[in-house]
C-alpha positions as CSV (number, residue, x, y, z in Angstrom):
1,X,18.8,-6.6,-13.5
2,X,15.5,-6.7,-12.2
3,X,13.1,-3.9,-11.7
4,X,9.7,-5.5,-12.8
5,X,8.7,-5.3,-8.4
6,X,9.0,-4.9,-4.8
7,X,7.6,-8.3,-4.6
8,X,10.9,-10.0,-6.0
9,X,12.8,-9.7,-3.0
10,X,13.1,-12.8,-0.5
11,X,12.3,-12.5,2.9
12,X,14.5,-10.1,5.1
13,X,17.0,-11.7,6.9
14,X,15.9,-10.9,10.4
15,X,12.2,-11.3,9.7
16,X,13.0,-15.3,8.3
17,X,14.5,-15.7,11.2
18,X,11.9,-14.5,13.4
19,X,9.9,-17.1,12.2
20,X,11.9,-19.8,12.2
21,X,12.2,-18.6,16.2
22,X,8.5,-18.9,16.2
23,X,8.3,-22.4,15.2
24,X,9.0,-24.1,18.4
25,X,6.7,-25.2,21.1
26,X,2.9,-24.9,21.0
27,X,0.5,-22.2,20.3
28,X,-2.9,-21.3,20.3
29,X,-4.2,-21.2,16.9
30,X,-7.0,-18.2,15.0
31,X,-4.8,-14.9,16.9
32,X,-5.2,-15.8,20.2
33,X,-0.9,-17.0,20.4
34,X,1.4,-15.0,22.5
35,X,2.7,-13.3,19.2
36,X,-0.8,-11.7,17.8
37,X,-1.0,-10.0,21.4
38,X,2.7,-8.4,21.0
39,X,2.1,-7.4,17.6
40,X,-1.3,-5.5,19.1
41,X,0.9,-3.7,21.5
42,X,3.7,-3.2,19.1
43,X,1.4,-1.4,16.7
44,X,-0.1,0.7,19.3
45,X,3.2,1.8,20.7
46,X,4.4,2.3,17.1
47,X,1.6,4.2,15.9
48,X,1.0,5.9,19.8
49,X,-2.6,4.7,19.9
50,X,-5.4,1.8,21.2
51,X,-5.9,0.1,18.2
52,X,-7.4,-3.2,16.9
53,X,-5.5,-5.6,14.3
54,X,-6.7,-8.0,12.3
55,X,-4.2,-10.0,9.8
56,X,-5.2,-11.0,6.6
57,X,-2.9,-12.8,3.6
58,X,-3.2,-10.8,0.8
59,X,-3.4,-6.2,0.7
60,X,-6.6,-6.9,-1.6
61,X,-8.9,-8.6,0.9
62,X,-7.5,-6.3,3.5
63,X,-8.6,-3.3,1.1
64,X,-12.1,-5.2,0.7
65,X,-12.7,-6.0,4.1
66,X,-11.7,-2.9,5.7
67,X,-13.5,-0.6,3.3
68,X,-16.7,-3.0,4.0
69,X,-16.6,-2.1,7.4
70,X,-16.7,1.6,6.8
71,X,-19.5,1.3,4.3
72,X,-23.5,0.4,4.3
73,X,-24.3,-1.6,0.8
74,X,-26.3,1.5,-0.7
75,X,-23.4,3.8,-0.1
76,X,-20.4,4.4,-2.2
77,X,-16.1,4.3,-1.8
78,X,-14.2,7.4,-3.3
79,X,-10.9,6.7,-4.5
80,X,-8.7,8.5,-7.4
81,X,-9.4,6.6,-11.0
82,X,-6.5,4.9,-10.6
83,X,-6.0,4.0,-7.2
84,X,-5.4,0.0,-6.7
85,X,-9.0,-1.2,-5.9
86,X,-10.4,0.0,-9.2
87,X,-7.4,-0.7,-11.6
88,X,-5.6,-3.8,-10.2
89,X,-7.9,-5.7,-7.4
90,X,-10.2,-7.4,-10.1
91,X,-13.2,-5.4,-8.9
92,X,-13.2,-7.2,-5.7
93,X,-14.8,-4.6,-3.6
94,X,-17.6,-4.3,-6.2
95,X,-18.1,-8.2,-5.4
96,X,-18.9,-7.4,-2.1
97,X,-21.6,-5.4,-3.1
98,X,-20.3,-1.6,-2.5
99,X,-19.9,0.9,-5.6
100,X,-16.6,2.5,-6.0
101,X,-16.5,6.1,-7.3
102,X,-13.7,7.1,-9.0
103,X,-12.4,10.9,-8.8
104,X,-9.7,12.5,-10.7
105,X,-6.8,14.3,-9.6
106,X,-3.1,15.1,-10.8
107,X,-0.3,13.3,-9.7
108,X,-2.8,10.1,-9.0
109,X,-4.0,12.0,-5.9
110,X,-7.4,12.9,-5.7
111,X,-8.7,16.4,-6.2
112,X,-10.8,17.9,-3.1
113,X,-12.7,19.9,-5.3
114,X,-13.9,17.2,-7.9
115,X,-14.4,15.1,-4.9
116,X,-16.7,17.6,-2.6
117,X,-18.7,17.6,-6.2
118,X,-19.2,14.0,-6.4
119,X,-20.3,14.3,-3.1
120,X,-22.7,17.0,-3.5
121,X,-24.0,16.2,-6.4
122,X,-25.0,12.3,-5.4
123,X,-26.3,14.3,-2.5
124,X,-28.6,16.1,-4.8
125,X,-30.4,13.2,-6.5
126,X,-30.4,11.2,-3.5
127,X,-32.1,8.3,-3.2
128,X,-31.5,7.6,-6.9
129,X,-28.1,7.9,-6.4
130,X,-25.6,5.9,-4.1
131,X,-25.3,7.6,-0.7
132,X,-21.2,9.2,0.2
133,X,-19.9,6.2,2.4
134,X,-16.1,6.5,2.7
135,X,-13.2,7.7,1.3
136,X,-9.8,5.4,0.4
137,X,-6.7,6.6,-0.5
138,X,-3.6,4.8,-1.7
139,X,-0.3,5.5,-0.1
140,X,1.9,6.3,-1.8
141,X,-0.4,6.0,-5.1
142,X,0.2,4.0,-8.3
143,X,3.1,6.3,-9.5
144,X,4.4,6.7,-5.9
145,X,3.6,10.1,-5.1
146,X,2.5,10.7,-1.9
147,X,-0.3,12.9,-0.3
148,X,1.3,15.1,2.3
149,X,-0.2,15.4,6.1
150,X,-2.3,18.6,5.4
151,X,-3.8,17.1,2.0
152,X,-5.3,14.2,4.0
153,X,-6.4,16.9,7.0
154,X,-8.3,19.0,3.8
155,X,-9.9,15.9,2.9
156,X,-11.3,15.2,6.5
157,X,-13.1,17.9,6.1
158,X,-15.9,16.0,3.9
159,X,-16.8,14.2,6.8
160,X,-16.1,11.2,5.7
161,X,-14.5,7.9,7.1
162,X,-11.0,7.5,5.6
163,X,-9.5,4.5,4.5
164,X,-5.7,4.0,3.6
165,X,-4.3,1.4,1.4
166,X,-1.0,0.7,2.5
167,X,1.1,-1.3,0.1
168,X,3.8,0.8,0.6
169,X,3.0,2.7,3.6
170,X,6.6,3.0,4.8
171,X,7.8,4.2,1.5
172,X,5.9,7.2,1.9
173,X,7.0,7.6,6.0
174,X,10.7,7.3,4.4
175,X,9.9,10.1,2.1
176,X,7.8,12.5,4.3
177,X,10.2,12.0,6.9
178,X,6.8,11.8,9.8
179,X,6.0,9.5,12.4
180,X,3.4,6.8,12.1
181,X,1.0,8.6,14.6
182,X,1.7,11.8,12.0
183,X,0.3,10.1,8.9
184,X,-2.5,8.8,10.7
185,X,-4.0,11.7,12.6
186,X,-7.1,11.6,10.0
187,X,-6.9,8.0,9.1
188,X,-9.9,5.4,10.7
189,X,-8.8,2.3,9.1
190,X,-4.9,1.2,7.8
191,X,-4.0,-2.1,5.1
192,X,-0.7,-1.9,6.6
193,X,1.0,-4.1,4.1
194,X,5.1,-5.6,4.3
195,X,5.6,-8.1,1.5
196,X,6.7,-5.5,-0.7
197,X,9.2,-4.8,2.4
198,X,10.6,-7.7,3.4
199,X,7.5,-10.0,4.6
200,X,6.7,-13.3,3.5
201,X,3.2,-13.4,3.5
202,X,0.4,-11.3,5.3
203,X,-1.1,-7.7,5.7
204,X,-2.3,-6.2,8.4
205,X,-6.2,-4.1,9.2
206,X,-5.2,-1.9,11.9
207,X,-8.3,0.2,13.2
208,X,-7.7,3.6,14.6
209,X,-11.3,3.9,15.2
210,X,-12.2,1.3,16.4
211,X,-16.2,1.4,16.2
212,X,-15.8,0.1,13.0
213,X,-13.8,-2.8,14.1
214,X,-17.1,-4.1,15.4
215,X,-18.2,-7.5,14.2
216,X,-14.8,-7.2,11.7
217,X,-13.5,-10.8,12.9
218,X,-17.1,-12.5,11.6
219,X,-16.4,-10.2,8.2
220,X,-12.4,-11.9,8.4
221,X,-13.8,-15.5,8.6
222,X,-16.7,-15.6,6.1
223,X,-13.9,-14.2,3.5
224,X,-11.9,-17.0,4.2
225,X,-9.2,-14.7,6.2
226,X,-9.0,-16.3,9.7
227,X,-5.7,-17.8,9.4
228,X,-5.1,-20.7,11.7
229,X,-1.5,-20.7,12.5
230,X,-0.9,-17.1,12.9
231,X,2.1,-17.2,15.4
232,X,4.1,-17.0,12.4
233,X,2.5,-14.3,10.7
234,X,2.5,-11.9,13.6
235,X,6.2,-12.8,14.6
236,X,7.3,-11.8,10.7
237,X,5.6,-8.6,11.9
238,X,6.9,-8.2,14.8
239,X,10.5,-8.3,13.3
240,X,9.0,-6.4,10.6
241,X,8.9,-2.8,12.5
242,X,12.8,-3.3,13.5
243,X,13.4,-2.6,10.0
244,X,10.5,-1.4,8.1
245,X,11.8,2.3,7.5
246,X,15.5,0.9,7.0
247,X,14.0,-1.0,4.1
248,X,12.2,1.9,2.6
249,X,14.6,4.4,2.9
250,X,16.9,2.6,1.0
251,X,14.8,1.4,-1.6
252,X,14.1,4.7,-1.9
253,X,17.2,6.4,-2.1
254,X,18.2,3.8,-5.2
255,X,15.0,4.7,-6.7
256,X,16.3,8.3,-7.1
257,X,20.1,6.6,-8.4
258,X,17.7,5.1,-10.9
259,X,15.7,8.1,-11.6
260,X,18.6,10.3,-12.3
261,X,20.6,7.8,-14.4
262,X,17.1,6.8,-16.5
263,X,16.7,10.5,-16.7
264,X,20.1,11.2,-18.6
265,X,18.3,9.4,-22.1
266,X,14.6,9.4,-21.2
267,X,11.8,11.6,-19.9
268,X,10.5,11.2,-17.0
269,X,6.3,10.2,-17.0
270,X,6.1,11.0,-12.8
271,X,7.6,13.1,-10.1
272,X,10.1,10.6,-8.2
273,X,8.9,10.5,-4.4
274,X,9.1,6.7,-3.9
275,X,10.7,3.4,-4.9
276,X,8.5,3.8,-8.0
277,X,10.2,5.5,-11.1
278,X,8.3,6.0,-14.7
279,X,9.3,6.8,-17.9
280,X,8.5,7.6,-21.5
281,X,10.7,4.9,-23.5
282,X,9.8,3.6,-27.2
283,X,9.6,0.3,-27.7
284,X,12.6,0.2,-29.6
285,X,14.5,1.5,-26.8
286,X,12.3,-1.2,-24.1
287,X,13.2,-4.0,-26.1
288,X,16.3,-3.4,-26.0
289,X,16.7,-3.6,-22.6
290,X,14.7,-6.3,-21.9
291,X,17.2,-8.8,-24.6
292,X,19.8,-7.7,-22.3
293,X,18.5,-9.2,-19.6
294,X,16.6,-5.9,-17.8
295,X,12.9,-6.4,-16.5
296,X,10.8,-4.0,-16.0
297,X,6.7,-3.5,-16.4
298,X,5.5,-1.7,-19.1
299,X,2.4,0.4,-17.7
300,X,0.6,2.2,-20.4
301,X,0.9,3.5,-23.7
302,X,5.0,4.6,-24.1
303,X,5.3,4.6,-19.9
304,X,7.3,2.0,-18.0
305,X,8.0,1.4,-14.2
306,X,10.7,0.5,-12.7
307,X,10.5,-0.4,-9.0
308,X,13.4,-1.2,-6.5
309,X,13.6,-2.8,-3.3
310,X,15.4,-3.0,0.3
311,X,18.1,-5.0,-1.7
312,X,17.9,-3.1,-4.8
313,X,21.8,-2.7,-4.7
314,X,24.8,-0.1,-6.6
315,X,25.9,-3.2,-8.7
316,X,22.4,-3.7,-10.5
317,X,22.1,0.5,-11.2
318,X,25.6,1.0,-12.2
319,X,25.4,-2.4,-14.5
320,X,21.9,-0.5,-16.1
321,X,23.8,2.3,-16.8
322,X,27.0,0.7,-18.6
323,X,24.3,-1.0,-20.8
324,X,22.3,2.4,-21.8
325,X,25.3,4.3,-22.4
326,X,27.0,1.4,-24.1
């Protein structure tokens, strides 16, 4: 019974194969194979849109790089206080050289109105303070909430690029029930990640504006990203978009079996939106579980996450159940 990640699945089915297809004949190597070109058309037609892709291995370096091509060094990257690239990337943006401001706002979203005052108010004292650069928001966020289509349109309206971490980007399609050219109406640059959906390995920068895309492939290579075979990263993706809101939606939907069966002897810490569910639990009650062979992360103070996956199945939920109640 494990519910510690998204990243403890295997590969998809259909996606392992699609590599394994892949590996035969020869390709040319650094994007410029037969597959890197479909993918670019497949992600325009998906998201209904000329865009430029650039594929990375890991979502942090695709954070980093793509927020570095929205910023100049002097300015500064809003993000909630708890977003993913100032809680859990290691401060790698800041190693780049660009400031990260963090903004508050419930549900881990960030608030327009404390935003438009950091704004203003770095505005004020400029040049002693860092100049607004660029705004990144992670969907769905660290509890799995997601910001609905007119809360990113209100934060357009600071005139700001927007950049959208994507770890879980179909997980919050699934739940919003929108089209990919829906959620990204105000977006200018996407980390389009799958491993936590089936991939092996590999994200995805997808710009949707794609002035900043200038120059991005000399920012890929001197950050060690410019994979050599990527045939096989681009077919995983490839097969990846056959099944990428399958995957979600069901990972979702057993999130909620979760929710409502963890909700029957705990209280909830977080509205339940995606495959993310947390909960108050003492430790008495955590350790218990976890002798019994459950795993799960334990994120702060009395809260603990439990995540499920595209083959989070009945079995595992039902068998979590029989052991609370018993």
């Amino acid at each position: 019974m494990n519910f510690k990640s998204d990243n403890i699945a295997p590969i998809h089915p259909h996606i392992l194969k699609a590599i394994s297809d892949a590996n035969t004949g020869l390709q040319n190597s650094y994007g410029d194979d037969e597959y890197s070109n479909a993918l670019k058309e497949k992600i325009s037609q998906i998201f209904e849109k000329d865009v430029e892709i650039f594929l990375v291995s890991t979502g942090s370096i695709s954070n980093c790089l793509a927020l570095s091509s929205l910023c100049l060094p002097y300015q500064t990257i809003y993000c909630h206080k708890n977003a993913h690239i100032n809680t859990h990337e290691a401060g790698c943006i800041e190693s780049m050289g660009y400031k990260l401001t963090p903004v508050d706002g419930s549900d881990n979203k960030i608030d327009l109105c404390t935003l438009k005052l950091a704004k203003e108010t770095q505005l004020l004292y400029a040049p002693h303070m860092v100049k607004p650069g660029a705004i990144s928001l992670t969907q769905p966020t660290e509890i799995g909430t997601v910001y609905t289509l007119d809360e990113i349109k209100k934060l357009k309206q600071l005139e700001l690029p927007i950049h959208m971490d994507g770890a879980r980007f179909s997980n919050a399609l699934a739940y919003l029930g929108v089209s990919p050219k829906e959620m990204i109406q105000h977006i200018d640059v996407l980390s389009l990640g799958g491993t936590k959906n089936g991939c092996m390995i590999g994200e995805l920068v997808v710009f949707f504006n794609k002035d900043y895309a200038k120059d991005f492939s000399y920012r890929v290579k001197r950050a060690g990203q410019l994979l050599s075979k990527t045939r096989y990263v681009a077919a995983q993706m490839i097969a990846y978009f056959d099944v990428w809101i399958e995957n979600a939606q069901h990972a979702n939907k057993q999130a909620k079996k979760l929710f409502d069966i963890l909700s029957q002897n705990f209280k909830p810490a977080y509205p339940i939106e995606t495959n993310q569910v947390f909960f108050h639990m003492d430790i008495k009650n955590a350790q218990k579980l976890q002798e019994a062979g459950v795993k799960f992360y334990h994120w702060e103070k009395d809260i603990y996450r439990f995540v499920t996956h595209f083959m989070t199945t009945d079995e595992k939920i039902n068998q979590l159940q029989r052991l609370i109640n018993s």
